[in-house]
C-alpha positions in Angstrom: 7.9 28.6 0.4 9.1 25.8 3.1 7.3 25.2 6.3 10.0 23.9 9.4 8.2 21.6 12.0 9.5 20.1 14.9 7.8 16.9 15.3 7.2 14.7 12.5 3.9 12.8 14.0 2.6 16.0 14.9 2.7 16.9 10.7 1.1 13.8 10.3 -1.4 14.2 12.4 -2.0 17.7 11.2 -2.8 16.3 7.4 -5.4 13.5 8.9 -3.1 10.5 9.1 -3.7 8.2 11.5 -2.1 8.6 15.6 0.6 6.4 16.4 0.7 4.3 19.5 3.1 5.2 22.7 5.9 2.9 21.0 5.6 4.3 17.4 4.3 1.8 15.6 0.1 1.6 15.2 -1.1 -2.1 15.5 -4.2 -2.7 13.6 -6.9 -5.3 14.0 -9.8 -5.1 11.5 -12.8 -7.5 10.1 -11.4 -8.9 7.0 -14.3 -8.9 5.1 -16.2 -5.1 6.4 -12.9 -3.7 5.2 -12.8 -5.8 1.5 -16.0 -4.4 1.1 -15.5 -1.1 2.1 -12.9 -1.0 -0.9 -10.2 -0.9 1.9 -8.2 -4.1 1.1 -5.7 -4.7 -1.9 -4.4 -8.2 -2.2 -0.5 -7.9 -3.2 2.0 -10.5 -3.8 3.6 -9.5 0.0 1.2 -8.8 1.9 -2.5 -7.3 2.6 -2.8 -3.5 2.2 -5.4 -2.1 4.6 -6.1 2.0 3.9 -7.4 4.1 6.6 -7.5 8.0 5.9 -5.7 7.7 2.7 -2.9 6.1 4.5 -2.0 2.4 3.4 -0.9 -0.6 6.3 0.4 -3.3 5.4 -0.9 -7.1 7.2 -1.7 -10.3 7.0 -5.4 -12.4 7.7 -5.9 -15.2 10.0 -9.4 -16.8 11.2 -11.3 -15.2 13.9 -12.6 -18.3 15.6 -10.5 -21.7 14.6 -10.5 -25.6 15.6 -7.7 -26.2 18.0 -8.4 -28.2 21.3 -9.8 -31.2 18.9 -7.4 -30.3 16.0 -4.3 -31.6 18.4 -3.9 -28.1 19.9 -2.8 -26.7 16.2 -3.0 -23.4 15.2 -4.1 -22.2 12.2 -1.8 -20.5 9.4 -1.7 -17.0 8.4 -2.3 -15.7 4.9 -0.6 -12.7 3.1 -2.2 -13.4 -0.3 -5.2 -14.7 -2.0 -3.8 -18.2 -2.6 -5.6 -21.6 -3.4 -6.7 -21.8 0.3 -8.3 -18.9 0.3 -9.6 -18.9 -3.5 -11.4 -22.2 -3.0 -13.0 -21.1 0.6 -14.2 -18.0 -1.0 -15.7 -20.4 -3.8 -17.7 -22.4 -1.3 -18.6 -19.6 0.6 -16.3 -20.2 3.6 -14.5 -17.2 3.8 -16.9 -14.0 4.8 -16.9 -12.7 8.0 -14.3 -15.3 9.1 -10.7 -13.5 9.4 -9.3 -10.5 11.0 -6.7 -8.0 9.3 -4.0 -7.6 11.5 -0.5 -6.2 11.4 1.1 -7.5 15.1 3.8 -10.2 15.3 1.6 -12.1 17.7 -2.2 -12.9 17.9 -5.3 -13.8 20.5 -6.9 -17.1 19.1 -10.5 -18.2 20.6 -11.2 -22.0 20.0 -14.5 -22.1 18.4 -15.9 -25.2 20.1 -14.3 -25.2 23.6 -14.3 -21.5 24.5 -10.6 -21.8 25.1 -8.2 -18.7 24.7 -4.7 -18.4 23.0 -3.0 -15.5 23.9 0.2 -13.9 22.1 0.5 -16.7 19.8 2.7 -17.0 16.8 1.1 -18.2 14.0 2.8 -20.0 10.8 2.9 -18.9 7.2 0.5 -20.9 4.7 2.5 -22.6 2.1 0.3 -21.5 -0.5 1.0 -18.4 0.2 4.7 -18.9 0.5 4.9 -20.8 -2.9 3.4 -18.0 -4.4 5.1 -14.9 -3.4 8.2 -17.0 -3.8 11.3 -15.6 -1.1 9.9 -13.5 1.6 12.8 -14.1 4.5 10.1 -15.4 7.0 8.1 -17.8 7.5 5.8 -16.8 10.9 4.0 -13.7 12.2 7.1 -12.7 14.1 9.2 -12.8 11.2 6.6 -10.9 9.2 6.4 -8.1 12.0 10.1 -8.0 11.5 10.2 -6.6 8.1 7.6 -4.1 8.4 8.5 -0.6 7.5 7.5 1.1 10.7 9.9 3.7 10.4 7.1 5.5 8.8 5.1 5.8 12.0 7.9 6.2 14.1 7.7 9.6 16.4 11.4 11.2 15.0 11.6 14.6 17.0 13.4 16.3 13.9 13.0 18.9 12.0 11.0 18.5 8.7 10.6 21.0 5.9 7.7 20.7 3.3 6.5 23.0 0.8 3.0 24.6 0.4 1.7 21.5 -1.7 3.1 19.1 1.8 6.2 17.6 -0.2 9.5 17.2 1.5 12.3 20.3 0.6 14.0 17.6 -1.2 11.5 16.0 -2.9 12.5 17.3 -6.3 16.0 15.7 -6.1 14.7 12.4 -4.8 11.8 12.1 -7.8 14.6 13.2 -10.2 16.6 9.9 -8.7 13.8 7.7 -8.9 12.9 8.4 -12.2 16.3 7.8 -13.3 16.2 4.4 -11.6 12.9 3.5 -13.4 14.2 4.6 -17.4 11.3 7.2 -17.0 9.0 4.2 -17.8 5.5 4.4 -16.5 5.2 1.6 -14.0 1.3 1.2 -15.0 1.4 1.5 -18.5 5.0 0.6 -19.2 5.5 3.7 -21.7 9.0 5.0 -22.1 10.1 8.7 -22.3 13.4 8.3 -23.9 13.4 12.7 -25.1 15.3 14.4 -22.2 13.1 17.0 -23.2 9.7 15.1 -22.6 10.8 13.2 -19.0 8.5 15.7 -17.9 5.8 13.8 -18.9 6.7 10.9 -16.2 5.2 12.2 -12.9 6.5 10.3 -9.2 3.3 9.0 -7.2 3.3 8.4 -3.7 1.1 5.0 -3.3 0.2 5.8 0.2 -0.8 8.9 -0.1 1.6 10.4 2.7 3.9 12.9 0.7 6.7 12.6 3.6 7.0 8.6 2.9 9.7 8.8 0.0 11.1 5.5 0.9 11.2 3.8 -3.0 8.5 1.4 -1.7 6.2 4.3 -1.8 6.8 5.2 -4.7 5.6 4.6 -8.0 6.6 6.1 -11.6 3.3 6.6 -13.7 3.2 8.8 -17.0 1.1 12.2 -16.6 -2.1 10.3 -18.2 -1.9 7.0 -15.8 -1.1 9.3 -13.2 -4.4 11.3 -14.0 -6.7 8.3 -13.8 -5.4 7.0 -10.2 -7.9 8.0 -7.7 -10.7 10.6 -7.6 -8.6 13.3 -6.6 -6.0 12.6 -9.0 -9.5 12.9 -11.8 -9.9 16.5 -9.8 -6.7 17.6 -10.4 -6.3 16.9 -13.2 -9.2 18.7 -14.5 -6.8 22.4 -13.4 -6.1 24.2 -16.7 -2.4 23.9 -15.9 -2.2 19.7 -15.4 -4.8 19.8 -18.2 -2.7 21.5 -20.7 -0.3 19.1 -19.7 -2.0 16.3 -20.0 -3.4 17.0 -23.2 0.1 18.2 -24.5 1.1 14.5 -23.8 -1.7 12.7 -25.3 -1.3 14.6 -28.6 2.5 14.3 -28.9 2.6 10.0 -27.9 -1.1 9.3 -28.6 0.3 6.3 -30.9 2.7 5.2 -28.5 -0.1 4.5 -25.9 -2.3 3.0 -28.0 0.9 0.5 -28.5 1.5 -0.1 -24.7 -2.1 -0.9 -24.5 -2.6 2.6 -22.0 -6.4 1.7 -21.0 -7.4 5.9 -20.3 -6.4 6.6 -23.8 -9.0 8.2 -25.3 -10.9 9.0 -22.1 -9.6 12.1 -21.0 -10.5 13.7 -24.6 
């Protein structure tokens, strides 16, 4: 059965994700470290993944409160990773409570000795980090705003048809595609399903949790078992006499095969 709705953020909004601001696009600005240890932060190689509601944002950290006035007037850098800067401030417990999360292509700086404020300013991209994600295509805040996929949060007044479960009416087709694209390879455990007849077995995830985000950098390929393992719903689910039968059906048939990739849940489901 499909369900037709009219306005896309209204859907969202319907199953819990976050509002959007007036221009589409939510800016975000959270403590750094109440969210890292509210298990809300995942460090990636591009960037700082922040989830609220199930719903992932991806940002960058800078310091709250920096040197400026007698620094030469000179800003601090931004950080999208957790690169030697950061690694030896953590070390020498420098780092807690000192950074926001933040997702805007400017910032508000406040200087820590003089009181001064900074509005709207850009901030430049640590070369640590730069080094080490290799090619990004920016090198400021502006230019990290700028490749943001904030199409997702857009407002599109079209229609959208989803099944009872939430997925998109053409979600079959477009985790068919994907698959293809990945060699029905598990992008956890790296298994391969090379029998037509066992692709089955290699299940689409969507990372964010939003089933009407199928852009690819949602999307994640994961065998049935990874797939089982990859949040406490996912455990839940997976504990349904259908996706258990399933499951278990996969485990028996490559149970040597996952032991050979090094799958780290083999064994626990049983």
């Amino acid at each position: 059965m499909l369900y037709t709705f009219t306005n896309l953020a209204q859907k969202l909004t319907e199953l819990g994700y976050p509002d959007s601001t007036e221009s589409g696009f939510r800016i975000i600005k959270r403590d750094l470290t109440q969210e890292e240890r509210a298990g809300n932060l995942d460090f990636r190689e591009d960037g700082i993944y922040l989830t609220i509601d199930g719903k992932e944002y991806k940002g960058y950290m800078y310091i709250k409160q920096p040197f400026i006035v007698n620094y030469g007037n000179k800003f601090p850098k931004f950080h999208i990773t957790n690169c030697n800067t950061i690694q030896e401030q953590r070390q020498k417990g420098k780092f807690d409570n000192r950074y926001y999360w933040h997702n805007s292509n400017v910032v508000d700086l406040t200087d820590t000795q003089t009181g001064d404020e900074f509005k709207e300013v850009t901030l430049e991209l640590c070369s640590f980090c730069r080094n080490q994600g290799g090619f990004l295509g920016y090198h400021d805040t502006e230019g990290f705003f700028n490749l943001l996929d904030k199409d997702e949060q857009e407002e599109i007044n079209e229609q959208v048809e989803v099944d009872i479960y939430g997925y998109t009416s053409d979600w079959q087709q477009r985790s068919r595609q994907y698959r293809q694209e990945q060699e029905f390879t598990c992008e956890s455990c790296n298994i391969k399903i090379i029998n037509p007849a066992d692709r089955r077995f290699i299940h689409v995830h969507h990372k964010s949790g939003n089933k009407l985000n199928n852009r690819k950098s949602n999307l994640e390929c994961l065998c049935v078992l990874c797939h089982s393992f990859k949040d406490q719903t996912h455990i839940e689910n997976f504990e349904k006499k259908r996706m258990k039968a399933e499951l278990n059906a996969f485990i028996e048939k490559y149970q040597k095969v996952l032991k050979e990739v090094g799958n780290p849940f083999i064994g626990s489901r049983q």
